[in-house]
N, C-alpha and C positions, 0 to 999 in steps of 0.2 A: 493599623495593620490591614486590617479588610477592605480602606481607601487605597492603602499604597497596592495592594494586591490586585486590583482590577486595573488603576487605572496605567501602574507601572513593570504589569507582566499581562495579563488577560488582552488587554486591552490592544498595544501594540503586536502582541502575538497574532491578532487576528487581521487587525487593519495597515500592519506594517510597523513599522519603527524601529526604536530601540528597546531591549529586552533590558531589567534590571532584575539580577538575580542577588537574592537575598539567603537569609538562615532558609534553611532546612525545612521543611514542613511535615507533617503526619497528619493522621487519619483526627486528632485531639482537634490537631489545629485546625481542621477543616470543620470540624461537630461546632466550634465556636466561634467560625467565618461565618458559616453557614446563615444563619438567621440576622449577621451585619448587611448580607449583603443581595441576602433573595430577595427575587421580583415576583412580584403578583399581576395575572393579564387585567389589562383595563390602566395601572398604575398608572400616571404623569408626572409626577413629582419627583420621581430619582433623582439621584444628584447623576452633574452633567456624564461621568464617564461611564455610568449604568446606561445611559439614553445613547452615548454613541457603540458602546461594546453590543445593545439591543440592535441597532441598525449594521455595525458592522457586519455580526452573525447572522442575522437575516439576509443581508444583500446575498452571504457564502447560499446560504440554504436556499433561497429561492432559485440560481443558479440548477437546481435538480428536481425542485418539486417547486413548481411554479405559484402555489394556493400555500404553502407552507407559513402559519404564523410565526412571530417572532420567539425563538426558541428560550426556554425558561433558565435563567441564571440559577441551577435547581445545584442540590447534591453533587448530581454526578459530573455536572458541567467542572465544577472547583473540583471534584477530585479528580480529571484527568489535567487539569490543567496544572493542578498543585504537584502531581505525578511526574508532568514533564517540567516542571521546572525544576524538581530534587533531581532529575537527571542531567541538565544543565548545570547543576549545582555540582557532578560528580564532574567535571571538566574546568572547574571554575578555578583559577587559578591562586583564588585564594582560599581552595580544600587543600593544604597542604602540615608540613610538621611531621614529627618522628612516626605520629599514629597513625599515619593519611589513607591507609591499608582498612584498618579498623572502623576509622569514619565514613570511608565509602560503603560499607558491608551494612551501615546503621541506615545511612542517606538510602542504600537500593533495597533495601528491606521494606523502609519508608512508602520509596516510591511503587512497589511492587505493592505493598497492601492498600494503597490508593487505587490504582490504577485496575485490582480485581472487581469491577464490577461487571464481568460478563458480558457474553457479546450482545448487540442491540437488537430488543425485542419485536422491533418495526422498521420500516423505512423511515420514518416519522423522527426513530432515535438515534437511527444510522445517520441520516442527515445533520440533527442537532447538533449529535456528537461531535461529527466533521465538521461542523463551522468554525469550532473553536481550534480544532487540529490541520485544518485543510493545510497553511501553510509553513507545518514543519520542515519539511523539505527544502524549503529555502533561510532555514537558520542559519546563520553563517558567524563566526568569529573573527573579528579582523586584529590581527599583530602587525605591532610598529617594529621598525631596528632604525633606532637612529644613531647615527656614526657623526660623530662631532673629531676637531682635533684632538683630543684627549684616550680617543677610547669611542666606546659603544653600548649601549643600552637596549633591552627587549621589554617592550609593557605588550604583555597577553592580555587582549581582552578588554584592553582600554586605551585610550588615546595618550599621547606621552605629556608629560606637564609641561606649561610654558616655561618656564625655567629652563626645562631642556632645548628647546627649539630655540631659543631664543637668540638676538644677533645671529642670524644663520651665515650671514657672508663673514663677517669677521671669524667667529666659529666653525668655521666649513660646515655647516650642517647638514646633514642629507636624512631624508626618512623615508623608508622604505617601507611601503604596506601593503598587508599579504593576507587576503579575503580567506578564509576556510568553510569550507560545506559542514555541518558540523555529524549531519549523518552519514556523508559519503569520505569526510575526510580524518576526521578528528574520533565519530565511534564515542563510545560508552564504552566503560571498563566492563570487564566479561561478567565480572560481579554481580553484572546490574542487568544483563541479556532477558533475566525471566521477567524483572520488570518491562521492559521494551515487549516483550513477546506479549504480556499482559495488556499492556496499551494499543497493541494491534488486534486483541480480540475484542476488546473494549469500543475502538475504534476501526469498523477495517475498510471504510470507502476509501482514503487515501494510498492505500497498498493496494487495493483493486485495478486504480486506476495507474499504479505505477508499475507495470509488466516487470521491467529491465533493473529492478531492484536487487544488489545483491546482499545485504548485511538488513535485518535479517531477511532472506531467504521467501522470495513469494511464498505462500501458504493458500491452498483452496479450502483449507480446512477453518481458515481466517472470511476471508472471501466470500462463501457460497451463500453465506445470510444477504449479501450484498445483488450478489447475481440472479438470484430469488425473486428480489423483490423487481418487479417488470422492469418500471419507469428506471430505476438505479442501472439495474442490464441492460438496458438502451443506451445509456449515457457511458459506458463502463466498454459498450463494445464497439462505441463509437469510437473512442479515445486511442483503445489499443488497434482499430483500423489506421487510426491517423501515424501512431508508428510505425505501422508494419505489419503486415498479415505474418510473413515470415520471421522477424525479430520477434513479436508479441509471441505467436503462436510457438514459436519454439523453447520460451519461458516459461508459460504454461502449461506445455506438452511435458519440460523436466520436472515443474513443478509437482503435476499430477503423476508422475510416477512417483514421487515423492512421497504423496498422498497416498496413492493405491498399494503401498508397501509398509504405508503404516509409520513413515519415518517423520512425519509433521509433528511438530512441538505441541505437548499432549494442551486441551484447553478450548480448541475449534471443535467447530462438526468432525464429528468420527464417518471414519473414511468406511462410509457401508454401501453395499451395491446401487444403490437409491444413486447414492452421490457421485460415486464415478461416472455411472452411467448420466446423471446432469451436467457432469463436468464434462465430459466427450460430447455430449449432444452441444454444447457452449460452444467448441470448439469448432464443429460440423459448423454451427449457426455463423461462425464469424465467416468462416470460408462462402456460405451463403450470399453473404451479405458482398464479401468480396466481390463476388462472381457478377453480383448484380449492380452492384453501384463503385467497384473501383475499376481499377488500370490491371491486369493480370499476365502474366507473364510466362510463355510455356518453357520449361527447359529442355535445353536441347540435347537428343538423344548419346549416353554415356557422360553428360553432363557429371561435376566431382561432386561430393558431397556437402553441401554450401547451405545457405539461410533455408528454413522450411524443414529441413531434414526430421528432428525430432517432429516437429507436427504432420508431417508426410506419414512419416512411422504410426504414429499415435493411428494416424485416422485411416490409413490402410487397414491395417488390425482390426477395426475397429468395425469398416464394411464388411470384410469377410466373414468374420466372427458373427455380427446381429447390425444387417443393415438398417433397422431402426432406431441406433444410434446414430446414424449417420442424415438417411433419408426421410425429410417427412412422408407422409402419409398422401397426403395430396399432391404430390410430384412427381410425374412419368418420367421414366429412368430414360423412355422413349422419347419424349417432349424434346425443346427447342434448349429451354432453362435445365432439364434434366442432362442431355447432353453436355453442355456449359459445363456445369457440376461435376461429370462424369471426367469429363478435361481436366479439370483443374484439380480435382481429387487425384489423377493419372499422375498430373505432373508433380505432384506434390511426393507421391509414392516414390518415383522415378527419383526426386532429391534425396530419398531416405536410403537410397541402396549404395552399398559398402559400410555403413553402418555399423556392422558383424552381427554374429552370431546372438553376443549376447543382449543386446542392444533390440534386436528383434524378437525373442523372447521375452523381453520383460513390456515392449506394448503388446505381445498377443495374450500376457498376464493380464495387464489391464482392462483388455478386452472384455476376458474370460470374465473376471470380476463385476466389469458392469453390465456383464447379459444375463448374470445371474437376479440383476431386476427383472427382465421380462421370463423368465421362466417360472417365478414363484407368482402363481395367480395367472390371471387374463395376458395374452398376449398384448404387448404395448407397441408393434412397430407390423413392417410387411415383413410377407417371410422374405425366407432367406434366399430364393430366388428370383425378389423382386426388383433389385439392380445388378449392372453391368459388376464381374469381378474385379476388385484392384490388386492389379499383382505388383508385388514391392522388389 
């Protein structure tokens, strides 16, 4: 079991392939995987698929932290892996029968007490973590229909038998195959949501790096361990530049009202002044970063309400209220780059207007919430008449 487990789910999970999804697993089965199949640093003698699952997961990890040793085939590695595989297992075609209601309830129970190990206590584990999860997002299920002169057959999930194919010209055979995303298209029964929620706090580089995520639901409350840690936020606000200052930032911007309202799936960072206010200063930095090293674009005046609007909103609010959320400390409102900024915070405002009413209230909440960081204790930012006003 703990041979087939690595080298015929761990394994391909990480470096590509074919997934083979077997029984069920729990937190038991994982207590007496565990010591089949740990590594110790220094070890050479694994057998072969510990030595390639070792390199696969490092090549993911050094990808972000460049000095990062070969991450430990530990506990928590098998229990998120054993986690998403009972979640694969709730779409598996052969979970089925009178009870199939019942056994899914057992199977995300399973996966959901796996998968609580809490969010990662470093960069170090945030990394690990993701080596082994980086490429969920591209699971996919492929179903056949093959149409013979007889009639027609559907194999979910596996390839049809030669039996079937077979003589295709005299048989008229035709097969039709139809690739499925399995978290964009297919989803987990609802049953199983807290497990998936569990696996993104457990896990949350993957979802950091995916803005335009909608099932489930960005979460900064997921996230902020990730954005925290420097070298991760470089590589995290790189990414969502490469989408789109506008598409990213406007995911973010809903997300964080999200956040700031308390409506994030309980489990992440609790959404206290500290946080919001990192989470808009995030947001400020990408538009920073915009200003200085991408392509930017002014809208033009009575422009409609278009990409940007939520982040426009957000960070209008945001200047008025405490421009030290907004503006570093080292940056003349007057300056050359200060102006720049000043522009493109304008235009971004200018996207946010018609909006309405209630839509502008709920970012000058957010505001309010995260300026309540700089007024408890030492002032954290310039005052309040140290930039130009953004009027929205």
């Amino acid at each position: 079991m703990a041979r087939s487990f690595v080298s015929s789910f761990l394994l391909p999970l990480v470096r590509g392939g074919r997934l083979h999804v077997g029984r069920p697993l729990g937190p038991r089965a994982i207590e007496r995987l565990g010591p089949r199949v740990s590594t110790r640093p220094g070890r050479v003698d694994e057998d072969e698929p510990l030595v390639a699952l070792a390199r696969s997961r490092r090549a993911v990890a050094t990808r972000f932290l460049p000095e990062v040793p070969a991450p430990p085939l530990d506990e928590t590695t098998l229990r998120l892996g054993a986690a998403l595989h009972d979640l694969l297992v709730l779409v598996h075609p052969g979970l089925d029968g009178s009870r199939v209601a019942r056994r899914q309830e057992r199977v995300a129970a399973a996966a959901y007490a796996l998968a609580a190990v809490g969010a990662p206590p470093s960069a170090v584990d945030i990394v690990n973590r993701h080596s082994v999860l980086a490429r969920v997002a591209e699971i996919a299920r492929t179903d056949s229909t093959v149409t013979f002169w007889l009639g027609r057959e559907t194999y979910v999930g596996r390839a049809p038998p030669p039996r079937v194919t077979a003589m295709p010209t005299l048989r008229r055979v035709r097969v039709d195959v139809v690739r499925r995303s399995w978290l964009r298209e297919i989803g987990v029964p609802s049953v199983a949501r807290d497990a998936v929620l569990e696996l993104g706090i457990a896990s949350p580089l993957g979802e950091a790096l995916d803005p335009l995520r909608l099932e489930p639901p960005l979460a900064w409350g997921r996230i902020l361990p990730v954005l925290r840690a420097p070298a991760l936020g470089r590589i995290v606000a790189g990414r969502l530049l490469e989408v789109g200052l506008e598409r990213a930032g406007d995911g973010l911007a809903a997300a964080l009202l999200r956040f700031a309202s308390f409506q994030d799936a309980p489990g992440g960072v609790p959404a206290t002044p500290e946080a919001v206010a990192f989470a808009l200063q995030f947001l400020a930095h990408l538009v920073w970063l915009d200003v200085l090293f991408g392509a930017t674009a002014v809208a033009a005046p009575g422009a409609p309400v278009r990409a940007g609007a939520e982040l426009g909103g957000m960070l209008a609010a945001a200047a008025l209220r405490a421009p030290a959320l907004v503006w570093p400390r080292d940056v003349s409102p007057d300056g050359e780059l200060g102006r720049a900024f000043g522009a493109r915070l304008q235009d971004l405002a200018t996207r946010a207007r018609g909006r309405g009413a209630p839509a502008e209230a709920a970012s000058r909440g957010v505001a309010e919430l995260a300026a309540g960081a700089f007024t408890r204790g030492a002032s954290a930012g310039a005052p309040a008449d140290a930039a130009p006003p953004i009027h929205i």
